[in-house]
N, C-alpha and C positions, 0 to 999 in steps of 0.2 A: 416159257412163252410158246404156246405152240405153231406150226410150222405147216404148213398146206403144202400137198404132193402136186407136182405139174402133171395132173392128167393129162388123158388125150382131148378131153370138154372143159381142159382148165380155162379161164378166161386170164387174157394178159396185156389184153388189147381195150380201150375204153369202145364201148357201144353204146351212139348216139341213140338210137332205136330199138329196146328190146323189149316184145310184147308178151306175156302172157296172161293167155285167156282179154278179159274185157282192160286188163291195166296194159299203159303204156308207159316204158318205164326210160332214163337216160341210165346206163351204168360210166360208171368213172371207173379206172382201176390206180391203186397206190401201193407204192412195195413197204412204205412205214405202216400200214394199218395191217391187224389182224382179228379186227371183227366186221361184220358189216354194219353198213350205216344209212339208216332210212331220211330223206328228208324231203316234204312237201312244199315247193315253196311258188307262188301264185300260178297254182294246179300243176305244175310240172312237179313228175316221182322222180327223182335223184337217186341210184341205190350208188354207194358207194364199197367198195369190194377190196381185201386185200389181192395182190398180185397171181395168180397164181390157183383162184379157190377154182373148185370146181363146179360147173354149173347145176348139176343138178343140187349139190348144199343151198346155191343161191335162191333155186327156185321152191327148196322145201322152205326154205326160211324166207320167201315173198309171200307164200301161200298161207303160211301162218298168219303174216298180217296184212291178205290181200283187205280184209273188211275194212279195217281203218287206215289203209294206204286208199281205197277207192272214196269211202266219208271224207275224208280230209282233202281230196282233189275236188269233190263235189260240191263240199262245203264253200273251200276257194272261188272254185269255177261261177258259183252264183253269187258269189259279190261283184254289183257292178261295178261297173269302169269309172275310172275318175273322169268327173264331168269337162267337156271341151267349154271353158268359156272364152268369151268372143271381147278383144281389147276394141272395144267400141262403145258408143253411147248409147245406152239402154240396157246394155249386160248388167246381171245383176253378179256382185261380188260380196261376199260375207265377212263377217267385221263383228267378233263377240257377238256371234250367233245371231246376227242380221241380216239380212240381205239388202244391200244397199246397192240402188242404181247408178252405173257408172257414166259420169258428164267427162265428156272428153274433153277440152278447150284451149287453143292457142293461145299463146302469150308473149313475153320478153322475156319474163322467168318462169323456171318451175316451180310448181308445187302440187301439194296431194292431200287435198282437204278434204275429210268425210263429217258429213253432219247426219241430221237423226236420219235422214233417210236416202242419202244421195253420197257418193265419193266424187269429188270434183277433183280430178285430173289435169291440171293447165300444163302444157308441155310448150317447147318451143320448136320454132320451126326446124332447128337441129334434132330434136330427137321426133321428125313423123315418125320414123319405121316401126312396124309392132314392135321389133326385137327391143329396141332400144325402151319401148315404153313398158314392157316386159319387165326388163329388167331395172329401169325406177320401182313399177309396181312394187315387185320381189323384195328390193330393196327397201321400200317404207314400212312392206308387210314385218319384216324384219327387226326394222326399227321397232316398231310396235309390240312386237313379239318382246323384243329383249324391256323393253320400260315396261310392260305388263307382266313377264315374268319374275323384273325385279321387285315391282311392287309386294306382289303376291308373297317374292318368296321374304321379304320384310314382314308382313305382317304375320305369315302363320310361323316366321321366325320369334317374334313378339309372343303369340296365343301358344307355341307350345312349350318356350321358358327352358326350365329344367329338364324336362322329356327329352330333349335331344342330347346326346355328346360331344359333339361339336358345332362347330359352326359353319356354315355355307363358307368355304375355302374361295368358289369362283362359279358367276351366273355368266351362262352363255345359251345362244340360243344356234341350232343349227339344222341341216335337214336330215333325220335320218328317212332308212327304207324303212324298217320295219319295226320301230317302238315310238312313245311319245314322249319320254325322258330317260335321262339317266344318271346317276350319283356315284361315282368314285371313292374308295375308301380313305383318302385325302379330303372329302368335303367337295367335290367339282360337280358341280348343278349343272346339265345341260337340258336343253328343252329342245321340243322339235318345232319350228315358227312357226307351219300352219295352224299350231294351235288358237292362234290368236286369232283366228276365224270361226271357232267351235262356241258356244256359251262360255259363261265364265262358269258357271259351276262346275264344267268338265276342266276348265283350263285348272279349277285350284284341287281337282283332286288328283292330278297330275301331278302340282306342286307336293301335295300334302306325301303323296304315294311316295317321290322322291325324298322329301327331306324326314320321313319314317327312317330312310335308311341311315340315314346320320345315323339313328340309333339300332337298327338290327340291319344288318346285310344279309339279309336274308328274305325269302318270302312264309316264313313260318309262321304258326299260331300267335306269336307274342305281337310281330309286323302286321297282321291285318287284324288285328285287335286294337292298335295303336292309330290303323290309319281308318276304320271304324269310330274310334274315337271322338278323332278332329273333321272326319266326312263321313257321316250317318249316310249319306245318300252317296255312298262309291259306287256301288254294286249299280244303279242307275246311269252314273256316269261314265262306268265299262261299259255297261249295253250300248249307252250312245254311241261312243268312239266306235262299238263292233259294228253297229247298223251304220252309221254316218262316216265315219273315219274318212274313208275313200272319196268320199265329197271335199275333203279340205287338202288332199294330195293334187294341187290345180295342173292342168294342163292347159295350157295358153294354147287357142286356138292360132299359130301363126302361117302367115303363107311360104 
């Protein structure tokens, strides 16, 4: 395993701030690692270092891949921001790729009715505060999530039979940052709930992409030939997630 000399430009200290030329980078430093580690994550360059390297290796091997450490911040940097919606009446809120107007409305009980074109909201006078109607919202969004996840994942459970190897072990639905599902090698289905505001043709090729892995854990030739299979139109339903994605990560306009 090789072993890095402490020079006199050795780095050993993490550096919030290190520029060169047009990239602006964070370094981290770690005494377990002994390679360096690139990571782009919503436009921030992370270089991570073992303990001890010396700077200028660091910066021969930045400059090697300044071009696609600057594409991939640029790339990021131009996806917009997830849209502020406003917990009010007239906000529009999306519901299997709808936009539906949100009715606000006082009551004795709750509840959170969406019809073809409207989400009726009756709250009570206990929960005015946005926070509170927030997190109903969140909450039914959820609900929704996991009944439309399990549906889905029943029926393309049904359509693809013998193709898989197992069976869905456990359907859950929860928030992640940075994917739309994911499959355990135990059979554990999770899903990320904003889905349930995208179309549904995106939401089943989610399902579908997922429960492929039942049968390859992997993303090889054999995996996207199988989920090509069951969704002719994935490659469609990636582009949308790439263009749109960031519209269903909601930020609640609160005060």
């Amino acid at each position: 395993m090789p072993r890095f000399l402490i020079a006199s430009n050795a780095i050993t200290q993490p550096i919030p701030v290190w520029r060169l030329g047009q990239l602006e980078c964070c370094v981290k430093v770690s005494r377990r690692r002994r390679t360096i580690g690139f990571k782009v994550q919503r436009g921030l360059i992370t270089l991570q270092v073992p303990y001890g390297l010396a700077e200028d290796i660091l910066i021969a091997m930045v400059l090697e891949r300044a071009e696609w450490l600057a594409t991939k911040q640029a790339e990021q940097l131009a996806v917009a921001k997830p849209p502020q919606r406003k917990l009010e009446s007239g906000a529009l809120w999306p519901l299997r790729g709808k936009q539906l107007e949100l009715v606000l409305k006082t009551s004795r009980h709750h509840q959170i009715m969406p019809t073809a074109t409207q989400l009726i909201m009756t709250v009570t006078s206990r929960q005015a505060s946005k926070a509170c109607q927030w997190r109903l919202l969140e909450n039914w969004y959820k609900t929704e999530a996991l009944a439309l996840a399990q549906a889905k994942v029943a029926y393309w459970q049904q359509a693809m039979g013998a193709d898989l190897n197992k069976c869905p072990s456990l359907i859950q639905v929860r928030r992640f940052r940075s994917q739309w599902g994911s499959c355990s090698s135990n059979g554990e289905l999770k899903f990320n709930w904003p889905l349930v505001m995208a179309p549904e043709y995106v939401f089943d090729y989610v399902v579908v992409h997922e429960m492929c892995h039942l049968r390859f854990m992997h993303h090889g030739r054999q995996f996207w030939q199988m989920v090509s299979d069951y969704c002719p139109d994935y490659a469609e339903a990636k582009q949308w997630l790439k263009l749109h994605g960031h519209s269903l990560l909601i930020k609640p306009d609160l005060p």
